[in-house]
Backbone as CSV, one residue per row, in Angstrom:
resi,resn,N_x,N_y,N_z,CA_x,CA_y,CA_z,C_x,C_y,C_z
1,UNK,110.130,151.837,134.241,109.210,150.751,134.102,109.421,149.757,135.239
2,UNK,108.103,148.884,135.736,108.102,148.336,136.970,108.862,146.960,136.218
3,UNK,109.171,146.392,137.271,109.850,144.664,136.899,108.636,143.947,136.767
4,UNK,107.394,144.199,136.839,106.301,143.946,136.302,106.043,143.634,134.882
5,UNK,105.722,144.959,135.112,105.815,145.542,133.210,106.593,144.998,132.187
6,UNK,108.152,144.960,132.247,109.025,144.038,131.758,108.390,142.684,131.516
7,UNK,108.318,142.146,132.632,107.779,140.592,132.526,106.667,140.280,131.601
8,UNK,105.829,140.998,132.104,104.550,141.262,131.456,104.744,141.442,129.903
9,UNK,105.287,142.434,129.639,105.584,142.510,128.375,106.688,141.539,127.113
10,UNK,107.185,141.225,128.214,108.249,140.317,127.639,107.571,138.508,127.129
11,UNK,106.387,138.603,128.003,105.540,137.363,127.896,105.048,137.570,126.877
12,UNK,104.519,138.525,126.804,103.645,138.934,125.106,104.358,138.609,124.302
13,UNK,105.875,139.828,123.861,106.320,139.457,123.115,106.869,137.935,122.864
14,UNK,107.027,136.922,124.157,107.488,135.501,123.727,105.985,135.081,123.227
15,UNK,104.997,135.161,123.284,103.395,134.359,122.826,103.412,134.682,121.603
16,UNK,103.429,136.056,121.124,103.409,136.558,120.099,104.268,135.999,118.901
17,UNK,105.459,136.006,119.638,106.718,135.150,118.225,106.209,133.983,118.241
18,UNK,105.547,132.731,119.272,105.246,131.796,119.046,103.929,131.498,118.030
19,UNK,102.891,132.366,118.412,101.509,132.280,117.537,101.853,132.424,116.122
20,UNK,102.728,133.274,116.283,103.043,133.769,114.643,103.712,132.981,113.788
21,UNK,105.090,132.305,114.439,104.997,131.163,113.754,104.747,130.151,113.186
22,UNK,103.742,129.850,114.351,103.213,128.656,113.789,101.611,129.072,113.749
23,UNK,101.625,130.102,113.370,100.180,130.209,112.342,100.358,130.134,110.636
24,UNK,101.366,130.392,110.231,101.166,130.363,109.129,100.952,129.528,107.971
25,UNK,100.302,129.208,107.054,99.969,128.367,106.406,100.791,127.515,105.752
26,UNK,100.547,125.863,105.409,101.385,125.401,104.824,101.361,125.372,103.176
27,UNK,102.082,125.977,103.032,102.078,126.127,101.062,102.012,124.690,100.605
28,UNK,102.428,123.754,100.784,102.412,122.468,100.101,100.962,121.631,100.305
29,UNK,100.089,122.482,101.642,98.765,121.689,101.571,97.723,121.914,100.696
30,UNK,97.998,122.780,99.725,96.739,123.715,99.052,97.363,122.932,97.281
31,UNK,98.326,122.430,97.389,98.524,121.913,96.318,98.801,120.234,96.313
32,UNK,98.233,119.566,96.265,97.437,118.363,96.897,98.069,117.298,95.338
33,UNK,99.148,116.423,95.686,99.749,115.593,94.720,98.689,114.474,94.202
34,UNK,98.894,114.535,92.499,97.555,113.963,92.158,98.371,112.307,92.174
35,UNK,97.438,111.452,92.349,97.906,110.037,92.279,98.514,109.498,90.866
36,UNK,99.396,108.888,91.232,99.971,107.849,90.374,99.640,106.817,88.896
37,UNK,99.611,107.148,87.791,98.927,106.295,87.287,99.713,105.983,85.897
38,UNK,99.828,104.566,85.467,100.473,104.377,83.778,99.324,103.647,83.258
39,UNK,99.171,104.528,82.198,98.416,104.319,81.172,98.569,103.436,80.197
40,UNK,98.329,102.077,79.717,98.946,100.594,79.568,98.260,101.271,77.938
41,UNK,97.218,101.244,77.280,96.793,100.485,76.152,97.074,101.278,75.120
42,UNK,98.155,102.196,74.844,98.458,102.189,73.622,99.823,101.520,72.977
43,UNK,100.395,100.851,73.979,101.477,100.700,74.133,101.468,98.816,74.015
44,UNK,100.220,98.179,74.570,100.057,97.080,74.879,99.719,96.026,73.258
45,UNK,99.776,94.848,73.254,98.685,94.134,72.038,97.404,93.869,72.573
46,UNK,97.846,93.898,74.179,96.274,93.145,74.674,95.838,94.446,74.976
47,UNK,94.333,94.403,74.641,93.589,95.296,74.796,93.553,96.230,76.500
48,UNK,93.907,96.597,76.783,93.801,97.883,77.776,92.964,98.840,78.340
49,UNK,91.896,99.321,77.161,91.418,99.981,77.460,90.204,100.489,78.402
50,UNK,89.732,99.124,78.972,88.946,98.763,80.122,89.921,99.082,81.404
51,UNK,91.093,98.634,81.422,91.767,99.146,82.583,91.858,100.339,82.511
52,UNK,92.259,101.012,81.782,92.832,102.587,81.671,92.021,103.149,82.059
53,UNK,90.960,103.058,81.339,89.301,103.962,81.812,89.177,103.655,83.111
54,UNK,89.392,102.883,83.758,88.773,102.448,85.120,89.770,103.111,85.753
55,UNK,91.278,103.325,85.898,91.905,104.117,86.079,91.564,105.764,86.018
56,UNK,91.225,105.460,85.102,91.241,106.969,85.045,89.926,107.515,86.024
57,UNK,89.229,106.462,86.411,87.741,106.978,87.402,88.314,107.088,88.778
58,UNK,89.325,106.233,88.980,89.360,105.807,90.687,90.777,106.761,90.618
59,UNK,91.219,107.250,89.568,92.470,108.368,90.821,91.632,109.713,91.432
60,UNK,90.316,110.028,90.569,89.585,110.881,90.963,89.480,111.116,92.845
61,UNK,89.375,109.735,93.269,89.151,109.832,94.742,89.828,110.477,95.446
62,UNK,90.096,110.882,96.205,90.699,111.996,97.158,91.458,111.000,97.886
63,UNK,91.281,109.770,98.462,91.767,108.681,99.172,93.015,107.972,98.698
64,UNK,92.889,107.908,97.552,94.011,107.067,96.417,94.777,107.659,95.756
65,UNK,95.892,106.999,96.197,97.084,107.412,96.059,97.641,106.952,94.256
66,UNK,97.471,105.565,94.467,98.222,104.823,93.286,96.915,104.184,92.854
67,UNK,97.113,104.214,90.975,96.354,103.169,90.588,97.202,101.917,90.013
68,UNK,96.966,100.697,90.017,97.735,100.227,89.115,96.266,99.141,89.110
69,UNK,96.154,98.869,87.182,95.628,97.759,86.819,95.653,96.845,85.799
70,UNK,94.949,96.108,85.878,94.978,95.339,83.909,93.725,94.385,83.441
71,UNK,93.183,94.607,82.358,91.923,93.956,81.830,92.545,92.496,80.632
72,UNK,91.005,91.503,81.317,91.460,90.989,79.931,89.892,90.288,79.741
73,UNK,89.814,90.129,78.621,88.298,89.854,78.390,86.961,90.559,79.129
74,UNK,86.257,89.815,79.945,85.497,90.350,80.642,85.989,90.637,82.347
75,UNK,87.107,90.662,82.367,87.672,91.020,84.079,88.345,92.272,84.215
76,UNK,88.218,93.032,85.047,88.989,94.453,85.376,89.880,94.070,86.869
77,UNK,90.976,93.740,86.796,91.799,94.193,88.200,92.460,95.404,88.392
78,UNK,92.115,95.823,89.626,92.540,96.743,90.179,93.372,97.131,91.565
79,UNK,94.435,97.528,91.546,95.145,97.733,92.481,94.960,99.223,93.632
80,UNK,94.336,100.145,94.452,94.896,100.605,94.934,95.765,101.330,95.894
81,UNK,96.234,101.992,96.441,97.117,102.538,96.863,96.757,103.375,97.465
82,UNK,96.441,103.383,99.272,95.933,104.024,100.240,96.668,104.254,101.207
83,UNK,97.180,105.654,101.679,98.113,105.462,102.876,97.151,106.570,103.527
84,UNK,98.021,106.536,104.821,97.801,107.269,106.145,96.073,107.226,106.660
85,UNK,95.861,108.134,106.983,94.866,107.964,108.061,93.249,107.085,107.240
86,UNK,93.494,107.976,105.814,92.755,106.808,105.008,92.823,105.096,104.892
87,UNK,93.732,104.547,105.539,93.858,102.892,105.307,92.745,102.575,106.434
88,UNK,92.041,103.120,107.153,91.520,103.249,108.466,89.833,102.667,107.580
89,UNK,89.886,103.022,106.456,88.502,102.921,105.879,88.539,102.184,104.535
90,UNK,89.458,101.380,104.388,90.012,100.444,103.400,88.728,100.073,102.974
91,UNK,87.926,99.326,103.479,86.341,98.395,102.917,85.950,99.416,102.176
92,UNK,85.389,100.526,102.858,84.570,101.593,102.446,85.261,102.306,100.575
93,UNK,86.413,102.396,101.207,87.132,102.901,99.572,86.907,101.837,98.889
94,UNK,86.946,100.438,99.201,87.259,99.531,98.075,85.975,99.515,97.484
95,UNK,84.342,99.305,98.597,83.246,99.387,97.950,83.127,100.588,97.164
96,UNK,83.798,101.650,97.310,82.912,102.794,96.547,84.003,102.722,95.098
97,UNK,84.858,102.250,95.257,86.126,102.062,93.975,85.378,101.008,93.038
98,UNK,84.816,100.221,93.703,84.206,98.784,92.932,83.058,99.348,92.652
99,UNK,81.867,100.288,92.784,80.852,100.607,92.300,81.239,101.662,91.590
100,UNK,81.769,102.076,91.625,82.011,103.441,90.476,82.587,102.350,88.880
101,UNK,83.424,101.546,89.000,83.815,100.784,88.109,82.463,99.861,87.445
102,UNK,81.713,99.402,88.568,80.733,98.684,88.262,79.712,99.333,87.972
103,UNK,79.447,100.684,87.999,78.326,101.625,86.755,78.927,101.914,85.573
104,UNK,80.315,101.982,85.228,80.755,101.866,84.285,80.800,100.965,83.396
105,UNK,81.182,99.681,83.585,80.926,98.369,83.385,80.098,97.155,83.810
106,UNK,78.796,97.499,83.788,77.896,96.393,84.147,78.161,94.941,84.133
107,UNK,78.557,94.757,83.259,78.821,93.339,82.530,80.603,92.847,82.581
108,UNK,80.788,93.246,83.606,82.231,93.120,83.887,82.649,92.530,85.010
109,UNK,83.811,91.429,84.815,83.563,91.062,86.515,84.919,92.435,87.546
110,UNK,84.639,92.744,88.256,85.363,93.651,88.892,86.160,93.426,90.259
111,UNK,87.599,93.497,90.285,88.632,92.827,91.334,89.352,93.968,91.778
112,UNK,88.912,94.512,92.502,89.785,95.697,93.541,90.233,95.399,94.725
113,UNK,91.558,95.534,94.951,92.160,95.380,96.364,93.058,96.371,96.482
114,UNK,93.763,96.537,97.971,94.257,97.499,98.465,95.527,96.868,99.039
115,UNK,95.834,95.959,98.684,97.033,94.933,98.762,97.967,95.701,98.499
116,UNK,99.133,95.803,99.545,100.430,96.412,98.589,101.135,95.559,97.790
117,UNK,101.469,94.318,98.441,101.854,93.124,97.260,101.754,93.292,96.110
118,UNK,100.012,93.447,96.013,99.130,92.634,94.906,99.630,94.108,93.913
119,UNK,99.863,95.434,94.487,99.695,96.465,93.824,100.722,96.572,93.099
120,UNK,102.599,95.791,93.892,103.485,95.542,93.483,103.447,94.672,92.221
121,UNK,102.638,93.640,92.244,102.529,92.229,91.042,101.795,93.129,89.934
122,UNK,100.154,93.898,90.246,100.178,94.760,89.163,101.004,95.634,88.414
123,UNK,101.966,96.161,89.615,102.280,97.302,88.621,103.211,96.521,87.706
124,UNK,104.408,95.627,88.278,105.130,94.482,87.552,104.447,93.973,85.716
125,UNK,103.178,93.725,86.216,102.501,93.111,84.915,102.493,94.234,84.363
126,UNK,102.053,95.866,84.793,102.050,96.976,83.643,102.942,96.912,82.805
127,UNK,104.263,97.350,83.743,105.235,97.433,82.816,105.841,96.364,81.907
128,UNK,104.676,95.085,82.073,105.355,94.317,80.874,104.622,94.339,79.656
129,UNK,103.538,94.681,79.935,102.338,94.893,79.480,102.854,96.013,78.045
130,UNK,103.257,97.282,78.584,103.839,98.656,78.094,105.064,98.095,77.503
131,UNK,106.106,97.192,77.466,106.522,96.398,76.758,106.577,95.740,75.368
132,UNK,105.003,95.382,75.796,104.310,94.931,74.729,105.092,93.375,75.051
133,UNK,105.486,92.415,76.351,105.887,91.432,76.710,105.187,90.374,77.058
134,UNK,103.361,90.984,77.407,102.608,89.580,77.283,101.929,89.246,76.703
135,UNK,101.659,87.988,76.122,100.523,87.165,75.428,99.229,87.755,76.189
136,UNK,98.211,87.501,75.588,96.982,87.282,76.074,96.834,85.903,77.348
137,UNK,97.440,84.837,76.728,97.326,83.859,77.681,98.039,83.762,78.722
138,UNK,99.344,84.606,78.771,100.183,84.554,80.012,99.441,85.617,81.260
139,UNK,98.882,86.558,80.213,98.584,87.683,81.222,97.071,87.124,81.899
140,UNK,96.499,86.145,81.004,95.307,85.595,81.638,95.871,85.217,83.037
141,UNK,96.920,84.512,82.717,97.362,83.353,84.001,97.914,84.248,84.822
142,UNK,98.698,85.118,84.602,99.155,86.022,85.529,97.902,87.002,86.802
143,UNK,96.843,87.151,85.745,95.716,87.842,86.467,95.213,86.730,87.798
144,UNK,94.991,85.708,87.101,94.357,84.426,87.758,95.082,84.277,88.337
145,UNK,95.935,84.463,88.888,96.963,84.243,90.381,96.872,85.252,90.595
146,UNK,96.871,86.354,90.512,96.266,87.823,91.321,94.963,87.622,91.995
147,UNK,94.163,87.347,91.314,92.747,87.029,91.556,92.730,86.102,92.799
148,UNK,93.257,84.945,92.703,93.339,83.880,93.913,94.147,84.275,95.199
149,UNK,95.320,85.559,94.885,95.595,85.774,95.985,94.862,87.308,96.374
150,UNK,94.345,87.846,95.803,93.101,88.750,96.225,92.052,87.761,97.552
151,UNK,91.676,86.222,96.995,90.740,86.161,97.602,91.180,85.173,98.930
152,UNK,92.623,85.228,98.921,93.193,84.796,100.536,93.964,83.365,100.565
């Protein structure tokens, strides 16, 4: 065989081990981690179940990662939780997070942000919530400072 041929062939075989490696598929992308979510109102005194449901619409999104929220009377807050190349379209998720909630609940006032803070202070209130640790009136006040720092 020419010192050609060798070379020649020896190139293949190095392209070849390379393509092959890194063609193969990644097993962990086809199984796609579903988002985050605690389910507050059976656990709560204050009613819940406006958050939960609304939860349970917005992990549907492909975008959202984490839900965290909490209802009280006529208000729904919502926390969520957007990373990587999706934070790029933050408005867009939040409008389509806030209208999906808002065909659900017409008559509701509706507070979605993408705050990590704010998502931290929600989830905080869940678990006091799941507790069974707040009043109605604390968690009012607690929302209402969510709410004010939602709006800057």
């Amino acid at each position: 065989m020419s010192k050609k041929k060798v070379i020649l062939l020896s190139l293949v075989l190095i392209l070849l081990t390379f393509t092959s490696g890194c063609g193969g598929q990644d097993q962990s992308k086809g199984q796609e981690k579903e988002a985050e979510v605690m389910y507050i109102e059976a656990k709560s005194k204050v009613n819940q179940e406006k958050a939960d449901s609304a939860k349970r619409e917005l992990v549907k999104m492909k975008e959202v990662k984490e839900v965290r929220g909490a209802a009280v009377d006529d208000d729904i807050y919502l926390a969520l939780t957007v990373e990587g190349f999706d934070r790029l379209f933050l408005d867009r998720i939040r409008k389509d997070a806030h209208q999906k909630i808002k065909n659900k609940y017409p008559d509701d006032n509706i507070h979605i942000t993408t705050d990590r803070k704010l998502s931290s202070d929600l989830e905080k209130l869940e678990k006091k919530l799941s507790k069974d640790g707040v009043k109605k009136g604390d968690l009012k006040q607690n929302l209402k400072k969510i709410e004010d720092d939602m709006k800057g």
